[in-house]
TORDREN-160116 format. One line per field, with one value per residue (C-alpha): x, y, z; chain. Coordinates in pm, whole numbers, always signed. Example, Ala and Ser with C-alpha at 12.3 -4.5 7.8 and 13.67 -1.06 7.14 Angstrom:
! TORDREN-160116
x = +1230; +1367
y = -450; -106
z = +780; +714
drenti = A; A
***
This chain:
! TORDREN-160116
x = +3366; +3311; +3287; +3616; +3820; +3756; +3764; +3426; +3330; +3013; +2843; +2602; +2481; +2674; +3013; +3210; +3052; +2741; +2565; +2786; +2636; +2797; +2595; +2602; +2543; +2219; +2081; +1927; +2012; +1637; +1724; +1437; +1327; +1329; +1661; +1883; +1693; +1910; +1671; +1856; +1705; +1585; +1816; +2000; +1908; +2197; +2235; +2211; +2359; +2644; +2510; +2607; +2817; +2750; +2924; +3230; +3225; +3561; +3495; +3869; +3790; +3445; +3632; +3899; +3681; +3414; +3731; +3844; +3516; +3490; +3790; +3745; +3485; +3699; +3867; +3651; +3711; +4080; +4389; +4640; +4593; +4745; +4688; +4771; +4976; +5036; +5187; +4876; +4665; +4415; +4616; +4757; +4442; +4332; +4681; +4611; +4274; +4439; +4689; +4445; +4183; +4373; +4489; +4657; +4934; +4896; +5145; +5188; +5233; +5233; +5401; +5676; +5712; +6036; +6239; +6214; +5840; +5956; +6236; +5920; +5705; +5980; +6051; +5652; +5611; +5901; +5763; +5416; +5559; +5837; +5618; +5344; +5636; +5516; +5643; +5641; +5709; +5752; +5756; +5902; +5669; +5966; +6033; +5645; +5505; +5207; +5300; +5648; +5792; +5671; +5319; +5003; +4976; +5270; +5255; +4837; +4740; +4357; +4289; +4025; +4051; +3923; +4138; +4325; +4674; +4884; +4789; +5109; +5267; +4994; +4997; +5366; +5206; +4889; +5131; +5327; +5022; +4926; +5240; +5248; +4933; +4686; +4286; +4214; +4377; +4256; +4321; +4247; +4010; +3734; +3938; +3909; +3543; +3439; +3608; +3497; +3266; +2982; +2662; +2649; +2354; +2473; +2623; +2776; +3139; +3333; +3390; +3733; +3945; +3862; +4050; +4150; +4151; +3825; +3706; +3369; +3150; +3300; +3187; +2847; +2794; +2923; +2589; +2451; +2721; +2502; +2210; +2156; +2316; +2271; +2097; +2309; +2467; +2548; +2897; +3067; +3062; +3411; +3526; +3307; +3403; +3800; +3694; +3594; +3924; +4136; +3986; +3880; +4262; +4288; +3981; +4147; +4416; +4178; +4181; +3896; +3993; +3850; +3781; +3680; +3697; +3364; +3177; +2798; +2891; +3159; +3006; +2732; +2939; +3140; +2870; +2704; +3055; +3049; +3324; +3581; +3649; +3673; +3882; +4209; +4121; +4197; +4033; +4244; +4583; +4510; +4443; +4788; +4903; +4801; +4925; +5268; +5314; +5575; +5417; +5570; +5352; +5053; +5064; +5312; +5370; +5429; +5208; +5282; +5137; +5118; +5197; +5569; +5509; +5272; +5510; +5811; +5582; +5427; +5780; +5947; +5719; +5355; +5445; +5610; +5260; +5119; +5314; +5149; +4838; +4887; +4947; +4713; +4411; +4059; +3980; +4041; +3889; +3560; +3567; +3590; +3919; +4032; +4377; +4503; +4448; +4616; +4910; +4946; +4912; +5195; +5423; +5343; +5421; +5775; +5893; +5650; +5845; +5528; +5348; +4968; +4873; +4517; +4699; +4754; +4357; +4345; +4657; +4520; +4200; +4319; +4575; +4314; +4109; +4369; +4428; +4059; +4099
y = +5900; +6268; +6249; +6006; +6255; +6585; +6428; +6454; +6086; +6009; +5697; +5558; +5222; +5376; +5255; +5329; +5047; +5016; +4671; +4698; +4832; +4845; +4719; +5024; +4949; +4841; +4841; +4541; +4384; +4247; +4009; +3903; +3833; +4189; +4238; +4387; +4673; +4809; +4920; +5194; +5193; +5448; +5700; +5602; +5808; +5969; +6221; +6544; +6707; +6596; +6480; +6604; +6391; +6281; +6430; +6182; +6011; +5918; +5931; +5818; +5528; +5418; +5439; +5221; +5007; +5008; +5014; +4694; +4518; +4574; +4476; +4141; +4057; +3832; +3665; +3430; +3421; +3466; +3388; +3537; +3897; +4272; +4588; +4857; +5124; +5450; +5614; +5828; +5868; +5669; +5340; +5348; +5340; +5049; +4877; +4944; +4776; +4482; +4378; +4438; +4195; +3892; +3742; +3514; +3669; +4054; +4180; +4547; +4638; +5007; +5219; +5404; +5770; +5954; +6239; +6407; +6286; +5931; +5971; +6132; +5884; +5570; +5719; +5712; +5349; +5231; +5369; +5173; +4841; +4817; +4947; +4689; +4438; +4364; +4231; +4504; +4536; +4861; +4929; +5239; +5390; +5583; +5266; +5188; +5550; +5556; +5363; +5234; +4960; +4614; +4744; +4676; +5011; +4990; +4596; +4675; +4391; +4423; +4648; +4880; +5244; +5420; +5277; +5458; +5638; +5456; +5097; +4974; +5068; +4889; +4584; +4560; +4584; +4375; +4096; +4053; +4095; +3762; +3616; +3630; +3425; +3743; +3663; +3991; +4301; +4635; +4922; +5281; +5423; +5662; +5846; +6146; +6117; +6009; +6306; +6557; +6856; +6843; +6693; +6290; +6377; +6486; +6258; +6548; +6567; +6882; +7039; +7020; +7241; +7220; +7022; +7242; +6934; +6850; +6735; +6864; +6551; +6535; +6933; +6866; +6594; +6834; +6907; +6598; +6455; +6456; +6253; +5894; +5912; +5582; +5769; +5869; +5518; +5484; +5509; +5823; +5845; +5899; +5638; +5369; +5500; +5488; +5143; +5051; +5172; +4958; +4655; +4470; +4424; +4244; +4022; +3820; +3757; +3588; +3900; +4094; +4395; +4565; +4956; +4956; +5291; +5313; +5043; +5128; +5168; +5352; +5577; +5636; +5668; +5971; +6095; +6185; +6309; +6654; +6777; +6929; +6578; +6521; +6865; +6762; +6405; +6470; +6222; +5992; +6128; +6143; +5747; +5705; +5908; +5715; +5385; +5505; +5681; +5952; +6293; +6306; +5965; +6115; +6456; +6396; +6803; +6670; +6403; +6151; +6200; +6062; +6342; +6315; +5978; +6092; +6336; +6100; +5825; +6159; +6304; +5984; +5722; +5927; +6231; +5933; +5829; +6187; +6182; +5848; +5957; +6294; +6009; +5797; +5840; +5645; +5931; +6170; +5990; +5905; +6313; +6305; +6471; +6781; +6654; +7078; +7171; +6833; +6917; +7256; +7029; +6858; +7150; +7321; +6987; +6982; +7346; +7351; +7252; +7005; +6799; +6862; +6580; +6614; +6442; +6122; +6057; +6125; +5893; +5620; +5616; +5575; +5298; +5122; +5125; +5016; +4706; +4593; +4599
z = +11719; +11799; +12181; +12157; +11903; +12107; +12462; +12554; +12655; +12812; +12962; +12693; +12533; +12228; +12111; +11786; +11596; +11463; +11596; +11915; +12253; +12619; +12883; +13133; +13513; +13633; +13231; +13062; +12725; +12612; +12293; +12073; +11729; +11662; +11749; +12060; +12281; +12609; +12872; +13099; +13453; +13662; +13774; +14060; +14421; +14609; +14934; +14770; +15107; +15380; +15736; +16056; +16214; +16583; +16881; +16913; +16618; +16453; +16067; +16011; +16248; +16058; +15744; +15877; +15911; +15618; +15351; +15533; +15566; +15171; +15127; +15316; +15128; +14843; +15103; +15038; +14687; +14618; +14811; +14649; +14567; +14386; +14480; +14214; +14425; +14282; +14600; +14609; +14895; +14734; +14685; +14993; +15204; +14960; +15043; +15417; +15382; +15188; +15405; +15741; +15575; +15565; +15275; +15256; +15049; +14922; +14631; +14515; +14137; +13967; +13707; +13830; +13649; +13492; +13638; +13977; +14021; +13961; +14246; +14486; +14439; +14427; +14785; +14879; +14737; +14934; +15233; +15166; +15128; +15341; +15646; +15560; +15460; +15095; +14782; +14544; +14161; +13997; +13654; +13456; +13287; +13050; +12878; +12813; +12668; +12372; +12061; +12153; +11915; +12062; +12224; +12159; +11942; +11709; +11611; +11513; +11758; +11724; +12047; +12166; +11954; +12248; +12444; +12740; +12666; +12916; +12774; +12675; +13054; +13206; +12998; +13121; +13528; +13401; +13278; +13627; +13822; +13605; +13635; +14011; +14024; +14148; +14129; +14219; +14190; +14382; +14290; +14366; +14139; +14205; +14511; +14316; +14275; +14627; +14760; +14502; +14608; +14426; +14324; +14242; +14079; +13742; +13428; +13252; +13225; +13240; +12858; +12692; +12505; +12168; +11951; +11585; +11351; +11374; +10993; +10911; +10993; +11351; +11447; +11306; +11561; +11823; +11888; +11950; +12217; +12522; +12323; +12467; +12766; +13053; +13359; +13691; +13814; +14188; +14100; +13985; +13577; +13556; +13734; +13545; +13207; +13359; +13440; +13099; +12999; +13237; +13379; +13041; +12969; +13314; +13293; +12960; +13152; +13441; +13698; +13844; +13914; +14232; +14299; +14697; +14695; +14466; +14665; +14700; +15067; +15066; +14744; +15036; +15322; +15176; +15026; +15359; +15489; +15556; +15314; +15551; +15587; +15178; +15106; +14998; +15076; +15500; +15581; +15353; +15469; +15807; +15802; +15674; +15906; +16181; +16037; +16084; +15776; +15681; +15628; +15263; +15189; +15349; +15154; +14898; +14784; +14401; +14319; +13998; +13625; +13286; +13122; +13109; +13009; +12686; +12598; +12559; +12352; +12121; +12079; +11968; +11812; +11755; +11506; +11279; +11298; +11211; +10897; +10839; +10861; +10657; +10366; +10439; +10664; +10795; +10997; +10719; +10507; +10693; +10742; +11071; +11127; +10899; +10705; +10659; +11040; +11116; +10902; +11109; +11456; +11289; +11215; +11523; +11732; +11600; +11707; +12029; +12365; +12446; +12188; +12214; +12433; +12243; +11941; +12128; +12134; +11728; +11671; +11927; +11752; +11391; +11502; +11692; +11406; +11166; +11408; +11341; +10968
drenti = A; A; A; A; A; A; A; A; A; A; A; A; A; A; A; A; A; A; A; A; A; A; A; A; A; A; A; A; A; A; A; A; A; A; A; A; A; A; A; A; A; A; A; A; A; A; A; A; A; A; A; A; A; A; A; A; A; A; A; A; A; A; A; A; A; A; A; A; A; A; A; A; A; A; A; A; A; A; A; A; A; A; A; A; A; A; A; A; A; A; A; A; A; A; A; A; A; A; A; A; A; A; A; A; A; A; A; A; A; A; A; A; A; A; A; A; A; A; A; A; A; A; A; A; A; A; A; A; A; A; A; A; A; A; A; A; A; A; A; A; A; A; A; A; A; A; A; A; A; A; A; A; A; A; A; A; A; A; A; A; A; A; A; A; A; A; A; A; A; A; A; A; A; A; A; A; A; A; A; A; A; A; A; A; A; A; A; A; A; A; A; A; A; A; A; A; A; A; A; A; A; A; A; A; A; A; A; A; A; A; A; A; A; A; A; A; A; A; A; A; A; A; A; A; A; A; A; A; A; A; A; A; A; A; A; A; A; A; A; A; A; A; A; A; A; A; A; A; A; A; A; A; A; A; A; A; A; A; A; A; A; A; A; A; A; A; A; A; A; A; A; A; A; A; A; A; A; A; A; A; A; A; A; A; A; A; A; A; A; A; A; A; A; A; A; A; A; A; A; A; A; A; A; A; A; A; A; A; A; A; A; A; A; A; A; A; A; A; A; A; A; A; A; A; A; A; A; A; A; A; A; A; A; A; A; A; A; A; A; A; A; A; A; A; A; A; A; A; A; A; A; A; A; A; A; A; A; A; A; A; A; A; A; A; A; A; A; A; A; A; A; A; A
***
């Protein structure tokens, strides 16, 4: 409860319920007379420094090529297909993959953002699709924010309390990559981590600001955050907690979703990259570059974010739901979240020019456990 209140998640067997464990990678769920036991496995190995690379060797070129061998993969398993494009330079090598491996038919969904962003990046997904001649949809994210009336949030459909902030927006994408008939939906996840500079062989996750309405029970079990964590996986941590977040929603609809980017190959292959190659994903941008891609899809100068989006659902439909909670509480009442530093989040929220996007974990988790009730 801690670790989900004040943003500090980790990878771990535990969950918010008592009697209910996740299955982390590689870990085994033993099940006998005396009851459940998860054994983690060994730590997983990875290339604690970047290789040399060979006179005359293309990396773009080889990663051409692995992305799209990965990718080709589930041709064997799915004809029809999504790929989740953000207009990132992340997506878009995932899209280039996707169309090169042939499918027989390849669709493009995503969330499209408010304001100038959203014009930037409707200009970038355009680009994408109509140069690869793909069906796209685009949704806007404005009309989906945190808690708006007819999501998953505000009608207390039973729903995972940790579950990510952009939910109801994605369950709007999630539904018309269903509708469209997708098995299999890529999508970008883990760019970030595959091009990050530092070591794979740590679990921690950077600290957070503190959050002020912590309740007393919650800051005592500060200390114990980092206790039962799963060992390093092969896969960066953040990117399988993100998928814990995202992909369960898609598999009870019937789609697998599909990170290519964090394949074991690829995890190794950029691992061993040296990083002027990673820094500022070049390597990524230069691909696109040499599909035929504008420059402003390539290295967009203002990439997309949420944050506009959790501001809008906050501002509208989640301090309502603060003055809910000041009256009646299970996270103030379980002690885990202080009711007189909340009232002061909620005061200050009103007058501040930016809700504290900090309160839009605390509201998510007392709705989500409301919905369970």
């Amino acid at each position: 409860m801690t670790r989900t209140l004040n943003r500090q998640h980790r990878y771990s067997a535990d969950t918010l319920f008592a009697g209910v464990y996740r299955l982390t990678e590689r870990a085994t769920a033993v099940y006998t007379a005396a009851g459940l036991v998860i054994v983690y496995p060994e730590a997983a190995q990875h290339v604690l420094e970047p290789r040399r690379l060979r006179a005359g060797v293309d990396p773009v070129s080889a990663f051409d090529a692995l992305l799209t061998e990965v990718v080709a993969e589930w041709c064997a398993t799915a004809s029809r297909v999504g790929v989740e494009v953000s207009g990132g330079a992340d997506s878009g090598n995932v899209t280039l993959s996707t169309t090169a491996a042939g499918f027989v038919r390849v669709d493009t969904f995503g969330l499209l953002m408010g304001g100038r962003i959203g014009l930037l990046q409707q200009e970038r997904r355009r680009a994408l699709v109509d140069h690869l001649g793909l069906r796209d949809t685009a949704v806007p994210a404005m009309r989906h924010p945190p808690f708006v009336p007819g999501g998953v949030r505000e009608r207390r459909l039973p729903h995972d309390p940790a579950g990510a902030f952009y939910q109801e927006a994605f369950d709007v994408v999630r539904s018309h990559v269903a509708a469209r008939g997708c098995e299999v939906i890529f999508t970008g996840g883990g760019g970030d981590e595959v091009n990050a500079h530092h070591s794979r062989t740590s679990a921690e996750l950077p600290l957070s600001e503190p959050v002020p309405w912590l309740g007393e029970k919650a800051t005592e079990a500060l200390a114990r955050v980092d206790e039962n964590l799963a060992p390093v996986p092969v896969l960066p941590v953040p990117t399988l907690m993100a998928f814990g977040l995202h992909n369960p929603a898609y598999l009870r609809l019937g789609v697998w979703p599909v990170a290519p980017l964090v394949h074991p190959r690829v995890v190794r292959f950029m691992e061993q990259l040296p990083h002027q190659h990673k820094r500022g994903k070049m390597m990524f941008r230069d691909r696109l570059r040499r599909a035929g891609l504008p420059e402003f899809v390539a290295a967009p100068t203002e990439p997309e974010n949420f944050l506009a989006v959790m501001e809008s659902g906050l501002r509208a439909y989640g301090l309502p739901l603060l003055d809910d909670m000041l009256r009646e509480s299970r996270l103030i009442d379980l002690g885990y979240v202080d009711p007189d530093g909340l009232a002061m989040a909620r005061d200050h929220a009103e007058r501040a020019p930016v809700v504290p996007d900090l309160l839009c974990d605390t509201l998510a988790l007392e709705v989500g456990l409301r919905s369970l009730e």
